[in-house]
C-alpha positions as CSV (number, residue, x, y, z in Angstrom):
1,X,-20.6,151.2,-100.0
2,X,-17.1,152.0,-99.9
3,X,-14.3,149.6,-100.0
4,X,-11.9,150.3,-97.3
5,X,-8.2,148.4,-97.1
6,X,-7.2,147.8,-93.7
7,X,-4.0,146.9,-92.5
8,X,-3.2,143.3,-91.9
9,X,-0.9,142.9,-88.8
10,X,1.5,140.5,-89.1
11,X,0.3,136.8,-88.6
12,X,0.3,134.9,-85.2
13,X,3.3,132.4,-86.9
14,X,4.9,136.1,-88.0
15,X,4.7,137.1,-84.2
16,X,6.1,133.4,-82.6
17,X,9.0,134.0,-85.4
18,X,10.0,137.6,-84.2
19,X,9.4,136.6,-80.8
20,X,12.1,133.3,-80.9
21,X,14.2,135.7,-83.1
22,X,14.0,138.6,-80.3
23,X,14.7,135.7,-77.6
24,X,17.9,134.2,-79.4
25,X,19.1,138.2,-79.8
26,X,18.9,137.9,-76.4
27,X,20.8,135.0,-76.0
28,X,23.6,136.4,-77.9
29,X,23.7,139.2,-75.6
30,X,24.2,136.7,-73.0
31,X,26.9,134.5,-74.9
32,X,28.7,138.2,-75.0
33,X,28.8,138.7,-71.4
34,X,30.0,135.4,-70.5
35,X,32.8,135.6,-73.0
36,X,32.9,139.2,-71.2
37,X,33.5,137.0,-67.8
38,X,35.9,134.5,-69.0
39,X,38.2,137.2,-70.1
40,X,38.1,138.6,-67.0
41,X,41.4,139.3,-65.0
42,X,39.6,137.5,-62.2
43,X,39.4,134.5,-64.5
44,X,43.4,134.7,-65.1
45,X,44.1,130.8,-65.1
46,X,46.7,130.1,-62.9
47,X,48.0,126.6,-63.8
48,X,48.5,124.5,-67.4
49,X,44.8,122.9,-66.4
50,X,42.9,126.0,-66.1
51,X,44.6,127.6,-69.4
52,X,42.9,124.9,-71.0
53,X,39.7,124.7,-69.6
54,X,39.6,128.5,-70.5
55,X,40.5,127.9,-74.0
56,X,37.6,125.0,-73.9
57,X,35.0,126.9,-72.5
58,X,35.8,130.2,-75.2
59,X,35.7,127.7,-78.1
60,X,32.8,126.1,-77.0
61,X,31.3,129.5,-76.5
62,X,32.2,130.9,-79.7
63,X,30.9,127.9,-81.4
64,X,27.2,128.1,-79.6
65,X,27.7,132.2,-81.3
66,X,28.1,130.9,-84.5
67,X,24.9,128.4,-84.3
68,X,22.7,131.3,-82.5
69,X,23.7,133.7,-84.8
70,X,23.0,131.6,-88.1
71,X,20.1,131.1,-86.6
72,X,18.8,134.8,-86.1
73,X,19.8,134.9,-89.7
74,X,17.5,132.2,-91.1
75,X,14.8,133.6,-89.0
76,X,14.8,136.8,-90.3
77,X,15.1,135.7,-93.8
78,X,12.3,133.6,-93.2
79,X,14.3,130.4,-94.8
80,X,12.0,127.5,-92.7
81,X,8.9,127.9,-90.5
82,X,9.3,128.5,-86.9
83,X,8.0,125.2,-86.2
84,X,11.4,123.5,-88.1
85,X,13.4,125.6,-85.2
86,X,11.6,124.8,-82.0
87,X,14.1,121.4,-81.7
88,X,17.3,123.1,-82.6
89,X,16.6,125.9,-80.5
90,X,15.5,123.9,-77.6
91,X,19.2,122.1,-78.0
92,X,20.5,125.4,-78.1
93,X,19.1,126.6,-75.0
94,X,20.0,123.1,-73.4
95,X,23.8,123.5,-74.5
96,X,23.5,127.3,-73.5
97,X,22.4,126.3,-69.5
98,X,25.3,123.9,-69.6
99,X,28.0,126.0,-71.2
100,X,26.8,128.8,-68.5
101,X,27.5,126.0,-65.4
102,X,30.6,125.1,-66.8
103,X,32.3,128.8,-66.9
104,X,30.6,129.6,-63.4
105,X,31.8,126.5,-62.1
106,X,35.2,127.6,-63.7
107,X,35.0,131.4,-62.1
108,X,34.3,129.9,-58.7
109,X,37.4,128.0,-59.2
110,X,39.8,130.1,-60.7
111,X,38.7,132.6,-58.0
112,X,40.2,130.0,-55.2
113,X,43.5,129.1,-56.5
């Protein structure tokens, strides 16, 4: 009888980490492109008030970066279990989908003035 060593995939909790961590990669891409959009020439703010409704959104949006990024970070070092994630990546996604209405809602509106 021969001992063979077979190769142990990674674990299901393994795959559910690289999974979130792929997701939030993703996510990133997607904070990019709507930084991408705000510094659009289309987005130009034409008044005092837009100007700072720009600046707001880019700060908020660089800030939501940072979080995601550290993040990816602790998920590839493996820091905490996926499970200690799932609520501050749920509030992540929830500030992304509102951070994402707010700079459409301001491209629709710089658009008009």
């Amino acid at each position: 009888m021969t001992n063979s060593l077979e190769t142990v995939g990674p674990s299901k909790r393994e795959s559910e980490k690289n999974a979130l961590t792929l997701k939030m990669e993703r996510h990133q891409n997607d904070l990019s492109q709507l930084r991408h959009q705000l510094n659009s020439y289309i987005c130009e703010p034409t008044t005092y008030k837009l100007f700072e409704r720009m600046e707001g959104l880019k700060s908020a949006l660089e800030n939501l970066r940072q979080d995601n990024a550290e993040i990816i970070a602790n998920l590839k070092v493996h820091k905490r279990n996926r499970d200690d994630y799932i609520g501050q990546i749920k509030q992540h996604f929830a500030q992304f989908n509102q951070l994402q209405k707010r700079v459409q809602d301001y491209i629709d509106g710089a658009r008009h003035c």
